[in-house]
C-alpha positions in Angstrom: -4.8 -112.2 64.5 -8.2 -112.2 62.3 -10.3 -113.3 65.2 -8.5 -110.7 67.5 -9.2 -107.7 65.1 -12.7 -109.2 64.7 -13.4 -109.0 68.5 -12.1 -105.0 68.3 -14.1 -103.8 65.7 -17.5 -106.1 67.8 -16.5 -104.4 71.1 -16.6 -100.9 69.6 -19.9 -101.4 67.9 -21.4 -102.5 71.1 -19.8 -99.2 72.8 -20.8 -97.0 70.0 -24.9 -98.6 69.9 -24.5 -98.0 74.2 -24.0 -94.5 73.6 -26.5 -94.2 71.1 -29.1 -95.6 73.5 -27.7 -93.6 76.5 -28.0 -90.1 74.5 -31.2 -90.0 72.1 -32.2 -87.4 70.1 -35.0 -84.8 71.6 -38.3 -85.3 70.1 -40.5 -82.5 70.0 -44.4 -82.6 69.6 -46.9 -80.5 69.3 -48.8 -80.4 73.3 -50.1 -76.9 72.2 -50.6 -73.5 74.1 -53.3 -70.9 74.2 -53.2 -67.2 75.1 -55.3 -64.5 76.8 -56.3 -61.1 75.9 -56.3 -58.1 78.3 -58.5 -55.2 77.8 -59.6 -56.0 74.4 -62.6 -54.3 72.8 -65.4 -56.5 72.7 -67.6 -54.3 70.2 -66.6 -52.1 67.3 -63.5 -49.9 68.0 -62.9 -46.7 66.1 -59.2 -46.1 65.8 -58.4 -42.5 66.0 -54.7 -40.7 64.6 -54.4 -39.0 68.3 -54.6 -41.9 69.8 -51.7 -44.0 67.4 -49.8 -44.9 70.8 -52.4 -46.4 72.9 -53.3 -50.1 72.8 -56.0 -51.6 71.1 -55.4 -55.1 73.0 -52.9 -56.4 75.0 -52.1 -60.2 74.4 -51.0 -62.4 77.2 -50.0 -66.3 76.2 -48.6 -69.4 78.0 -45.3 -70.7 77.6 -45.4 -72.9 74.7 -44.9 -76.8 75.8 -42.9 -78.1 72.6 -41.9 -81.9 74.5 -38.2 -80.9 75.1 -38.6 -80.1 78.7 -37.6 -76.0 78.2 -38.9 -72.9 76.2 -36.8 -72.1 73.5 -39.3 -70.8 71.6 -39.3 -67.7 69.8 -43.0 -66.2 69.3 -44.7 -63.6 66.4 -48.0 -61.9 66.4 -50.0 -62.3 63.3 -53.1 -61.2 62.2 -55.4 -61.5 59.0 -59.3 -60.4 57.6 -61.7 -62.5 59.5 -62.7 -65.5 57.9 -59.7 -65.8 55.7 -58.5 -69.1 57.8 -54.9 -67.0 57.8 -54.9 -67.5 54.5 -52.2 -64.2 54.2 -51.4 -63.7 57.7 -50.0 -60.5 58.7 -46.5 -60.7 61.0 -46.9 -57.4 63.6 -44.1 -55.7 65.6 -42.4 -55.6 62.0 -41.7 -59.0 62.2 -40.1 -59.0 65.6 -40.1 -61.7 67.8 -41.8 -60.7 71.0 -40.1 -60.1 74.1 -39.7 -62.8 76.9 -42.7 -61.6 78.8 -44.8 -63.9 76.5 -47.3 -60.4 76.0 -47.6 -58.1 73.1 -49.7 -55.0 73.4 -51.4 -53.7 69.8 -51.2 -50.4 68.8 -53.7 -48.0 67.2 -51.1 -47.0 64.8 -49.6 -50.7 64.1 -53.5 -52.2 63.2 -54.5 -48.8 61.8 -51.4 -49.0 59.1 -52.0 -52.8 58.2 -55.9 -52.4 57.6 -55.3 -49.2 55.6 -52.7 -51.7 53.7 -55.6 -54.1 52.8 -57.4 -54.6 49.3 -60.9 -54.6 51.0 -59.9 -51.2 53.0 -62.9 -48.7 52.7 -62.5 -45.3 54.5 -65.1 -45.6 57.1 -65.9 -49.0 56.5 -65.7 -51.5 59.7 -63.0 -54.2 59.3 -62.1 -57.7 61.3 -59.2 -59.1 62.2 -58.4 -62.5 63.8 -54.9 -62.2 65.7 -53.2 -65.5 66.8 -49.4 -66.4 68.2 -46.9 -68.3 66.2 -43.9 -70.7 68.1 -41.1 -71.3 66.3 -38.6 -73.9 67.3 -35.2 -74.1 65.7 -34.4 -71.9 62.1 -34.2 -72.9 58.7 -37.4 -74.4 56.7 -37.0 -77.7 57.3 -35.4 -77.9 61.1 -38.4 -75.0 62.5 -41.2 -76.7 64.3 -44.3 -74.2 64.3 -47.3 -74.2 67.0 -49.8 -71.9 66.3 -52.0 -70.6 69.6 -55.1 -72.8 70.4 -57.6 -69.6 70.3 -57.7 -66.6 68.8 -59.0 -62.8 68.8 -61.2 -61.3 66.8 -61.1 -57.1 66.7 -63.4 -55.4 64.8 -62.3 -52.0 64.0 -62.8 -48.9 62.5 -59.8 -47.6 61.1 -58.8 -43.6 59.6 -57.8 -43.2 56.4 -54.3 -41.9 56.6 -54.3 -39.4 53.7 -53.6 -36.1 54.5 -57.0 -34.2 55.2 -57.8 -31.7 52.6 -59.6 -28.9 51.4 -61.0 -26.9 48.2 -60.7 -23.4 47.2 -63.2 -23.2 44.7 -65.8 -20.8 43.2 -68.4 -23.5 43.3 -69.3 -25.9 45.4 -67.1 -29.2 44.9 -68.6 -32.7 44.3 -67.8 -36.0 45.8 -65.3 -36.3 43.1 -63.6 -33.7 43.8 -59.7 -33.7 44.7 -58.3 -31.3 47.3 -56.1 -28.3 46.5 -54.9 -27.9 49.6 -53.6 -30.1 52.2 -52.5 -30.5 56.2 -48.5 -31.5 56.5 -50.3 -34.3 58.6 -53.7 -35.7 59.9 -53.4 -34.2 63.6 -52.5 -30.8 61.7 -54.7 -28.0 60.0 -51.8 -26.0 58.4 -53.8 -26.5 54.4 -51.4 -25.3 51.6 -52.1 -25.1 48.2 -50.3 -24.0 44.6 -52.7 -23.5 41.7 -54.4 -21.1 39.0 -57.5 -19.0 39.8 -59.5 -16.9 38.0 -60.6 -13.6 38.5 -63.5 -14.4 40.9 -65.2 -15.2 44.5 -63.3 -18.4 45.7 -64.3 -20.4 49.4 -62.5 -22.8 51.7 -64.4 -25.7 51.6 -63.1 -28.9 54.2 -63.7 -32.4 53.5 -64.4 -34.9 55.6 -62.3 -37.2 57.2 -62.5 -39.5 54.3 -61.2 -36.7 52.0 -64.0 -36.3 49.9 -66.6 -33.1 49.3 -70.0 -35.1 49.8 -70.4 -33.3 53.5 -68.4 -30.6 52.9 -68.2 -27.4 55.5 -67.1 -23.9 54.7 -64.6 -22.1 56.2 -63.9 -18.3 57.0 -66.1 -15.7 55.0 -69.4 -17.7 53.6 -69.6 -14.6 51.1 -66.4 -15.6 49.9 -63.1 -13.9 48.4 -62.7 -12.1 45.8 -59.7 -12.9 43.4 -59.0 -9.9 41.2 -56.1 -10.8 38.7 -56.2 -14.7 37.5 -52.4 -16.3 38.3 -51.3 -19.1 39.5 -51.3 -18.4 43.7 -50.2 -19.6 46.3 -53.0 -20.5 49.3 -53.0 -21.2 52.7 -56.0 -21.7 55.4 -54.9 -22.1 59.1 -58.2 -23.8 61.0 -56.2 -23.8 64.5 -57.5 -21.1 66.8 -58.3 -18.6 65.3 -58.8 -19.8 61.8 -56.8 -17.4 59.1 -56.5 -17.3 55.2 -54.3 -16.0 52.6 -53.6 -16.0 48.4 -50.8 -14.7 46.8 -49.5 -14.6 43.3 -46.3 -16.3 42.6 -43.8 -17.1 40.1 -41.4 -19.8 40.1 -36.9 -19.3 39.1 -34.2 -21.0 39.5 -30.5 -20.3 39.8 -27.0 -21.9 41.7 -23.7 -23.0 40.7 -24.9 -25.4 37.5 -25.6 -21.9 35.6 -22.1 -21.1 33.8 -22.6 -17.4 34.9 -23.4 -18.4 38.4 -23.9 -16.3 40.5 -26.3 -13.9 38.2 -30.0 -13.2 38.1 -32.8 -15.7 38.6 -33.4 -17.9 35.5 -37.6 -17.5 34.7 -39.4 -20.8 34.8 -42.6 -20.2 32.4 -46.2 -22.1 33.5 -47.7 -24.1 31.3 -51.6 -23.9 32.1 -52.4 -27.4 29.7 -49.9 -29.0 31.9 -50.4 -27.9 35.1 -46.1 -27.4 35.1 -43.5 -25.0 35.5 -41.0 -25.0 33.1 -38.1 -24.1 31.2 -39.1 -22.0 28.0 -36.1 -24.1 26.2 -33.4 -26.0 27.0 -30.8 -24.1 29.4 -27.3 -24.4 30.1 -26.3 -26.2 32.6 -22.9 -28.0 34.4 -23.6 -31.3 35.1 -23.0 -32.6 38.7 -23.4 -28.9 40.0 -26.3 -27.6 41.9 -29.8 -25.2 41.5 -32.0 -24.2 43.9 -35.4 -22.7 42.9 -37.0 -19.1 44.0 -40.3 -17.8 44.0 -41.3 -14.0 43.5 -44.1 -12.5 45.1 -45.4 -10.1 47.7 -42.7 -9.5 49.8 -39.3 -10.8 50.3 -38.1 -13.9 47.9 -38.2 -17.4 48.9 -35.7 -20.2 48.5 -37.6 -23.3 47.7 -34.6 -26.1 48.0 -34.9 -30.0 47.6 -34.7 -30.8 51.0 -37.3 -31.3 53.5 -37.6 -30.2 56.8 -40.7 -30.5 58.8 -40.9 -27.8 60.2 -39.9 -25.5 56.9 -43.7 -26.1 55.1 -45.1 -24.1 52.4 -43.4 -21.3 51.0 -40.2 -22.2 52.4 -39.7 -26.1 50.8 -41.6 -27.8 48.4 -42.3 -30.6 50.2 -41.3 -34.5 51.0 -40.5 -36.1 47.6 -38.4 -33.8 46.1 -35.1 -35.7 46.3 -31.5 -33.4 47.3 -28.1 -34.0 47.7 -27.2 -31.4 50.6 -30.0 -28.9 50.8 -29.8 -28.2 46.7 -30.7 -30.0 43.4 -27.9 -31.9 41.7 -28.0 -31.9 37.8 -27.4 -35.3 36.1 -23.7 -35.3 35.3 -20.0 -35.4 36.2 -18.4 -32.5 38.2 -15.2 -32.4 37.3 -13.9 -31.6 34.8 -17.2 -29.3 34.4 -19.1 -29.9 31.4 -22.3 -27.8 30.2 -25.1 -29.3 28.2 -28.8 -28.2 27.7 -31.4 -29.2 30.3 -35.1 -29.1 30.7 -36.0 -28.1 34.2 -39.9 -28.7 35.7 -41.2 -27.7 38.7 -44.5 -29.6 39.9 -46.6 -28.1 42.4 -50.2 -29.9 41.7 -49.7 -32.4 44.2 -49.9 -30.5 47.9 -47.6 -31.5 50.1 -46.5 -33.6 47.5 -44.4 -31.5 45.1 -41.8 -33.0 42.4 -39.3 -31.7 40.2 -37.0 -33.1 36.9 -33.9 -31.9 35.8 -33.6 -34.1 32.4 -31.1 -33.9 29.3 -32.4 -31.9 26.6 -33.0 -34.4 23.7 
């Protein structure tokens, strides 16, 4: 019976080191690939914003040969500063694999965003990048087996700053140094808005370049100027598209809404603080917490409602711009709705930022 068992268990190790043999493991090894670039710029290329959805360079590659016999590959873009070896490489198309094509065509807007992302970024300034493919066979760190392409392409660029261009409404000339007062609600726009104090005086629109500072500035409209009677904080706007136009009004800041326990009543005066730049609450106000305010301006003509959301194509004097954060299209105040409870706030308004306007709705200490 020993010897019988002993012949079993000899048989099925001989079967099971058959099928061993018969079905080995894939081996994979690194037989490389290269790739090809279509109608890539072979000299300095200046990026510009109207152009964001053209290519820069269109990359064509060869199916990568990993040893298995198929391509199951999946493939990334990447790109880093010349002479960096791909030290910090760059993953494009958001970190997508491409599709199966084996091409990827690069965008103005995708190399224009990740040079204006680097350290070394200089408006103006002429950048390299190298731009290789990446294989990836299998998932997880220890089971992917990586080729990188055999060649790669350099692009040297000229990338735009992606600031919002600006201008100055100044008495004097600006410096370099100076920072805009106005601003465009993008770079292909030249809708310039503005909130600020003047003083009685003779102001001009002066642009900056495309780099957004004063060192080559140009003047705009009248070149005698115009002529601010009454100092107040204003409101200002330049239009440069056709025919160009101007404007500066006084303005005052409120707010009101359902937070105020004797909502609905009479705008509640916000006071500006000219050492701070801010408009505020003269002391702490009464307020529900989890309920809502909107703020109003006064001025020349009718009121406007300034709310906390944005909508791009309400600008100026109508919304107070992208980061003001809302729940609906009005402010909520730190708190609990229900059951209603009213504490004392302190309420700012920040409009020195253009285009970039903030507000705080904060518990009174």
């Amino acid at each position: 019976m020993k010897n019988i068992f002993k012949t079993i268990i000899f048989v099925f190790c001989l079967i099971v080191l058959g099928a061993c043999e018969d079905d080995p493991d894939p081996v994979v090894s690194a037989n490389g690939f290269s790739f090809t670039a279509a109608d890539a710029p072979t000299s300095n290329f200046v990026l510009l914003p109207q152009n964001d959805a053209n290519a820069v360079a269109t990359l064509k590659w060869d199916k990568v040969d990993n040893g298995t016999g198929s391509d199951v590959s999946k493939y990334n873009i990447e790109a880093a500063l010349s002479g960096t070896n791909f030290a910090k490489p760059i993953t494009l198309n958001s970190g997508n694999v491409t599709p199966n094509d084996n091409s990827y065509a690069i965008s103005v807007k995708e190399l224009n965003m990740i040079a204006n992302q680097q350290p070394e970024y200089e408006c103006g300034k002429q950048m390299s990048f190298d731009v290789r493919v990446k294989s990836t066979l299998g998932k997880g760190y220890y089971n992917e087996f990586v080729q990188y392409s055999s060649n790669v392409l350099t692009l040297n660029i000229t990338p735009y700053s992606t600031l919002l261009p600006v201008m100055s409404f100044s008495s004097t000339a600006p410096s370099a140094a100076t920072v805009g007062n106005l601003a465009a609600s993008s770079v292909l726009t030249s809708d310039y808005e503005g909130y600020m104090w003047l003083e009685a005086g003779t102001y001009k629109f002066y642009k900056a370049n495309g780099c957004g500072t004063f060192d080559n500035q140009t003047v705009y409209g009248d070149t005698n100027g115009y002529n601010v009677a009454v100092a107040g904080f204003y409101l200002v706007k330049a239009n440069l598209t056709g025919t160009p136009q101007y404007s500066f009004r006084m303005i005052s800041w409120n707010f009101f809404g359902p937070a105020k326990p004797t909502f609905p009543g009479a705008n509640s005066a916000l006071t500006y603080d000219q050492n701070t730049g801010l408009w505020k609450t003269a002391a702490p106000v009464s307020l529900g917490g989890g309920y809502e305010i909107q703020f109003r301006s006064n001025g020349a003509g009718t009121s406007i409602l300034l709310l906390g959301g944005f909508d791009a194509s309400k600008i100026g004097e109508k919304y107070a711009g992208t980061v003001m954060s809302y729940d609906g299209l009005q402010l909520i105040v730190p708190g609990t709705r229900s059951p209603r409870v009213n504490s004392p706030f302190l309420i700012t308004l920040d409009l020195r930022s253009p285009r970039n306007y903030k507000y705080s709705i904060t518990p009174a200490p």
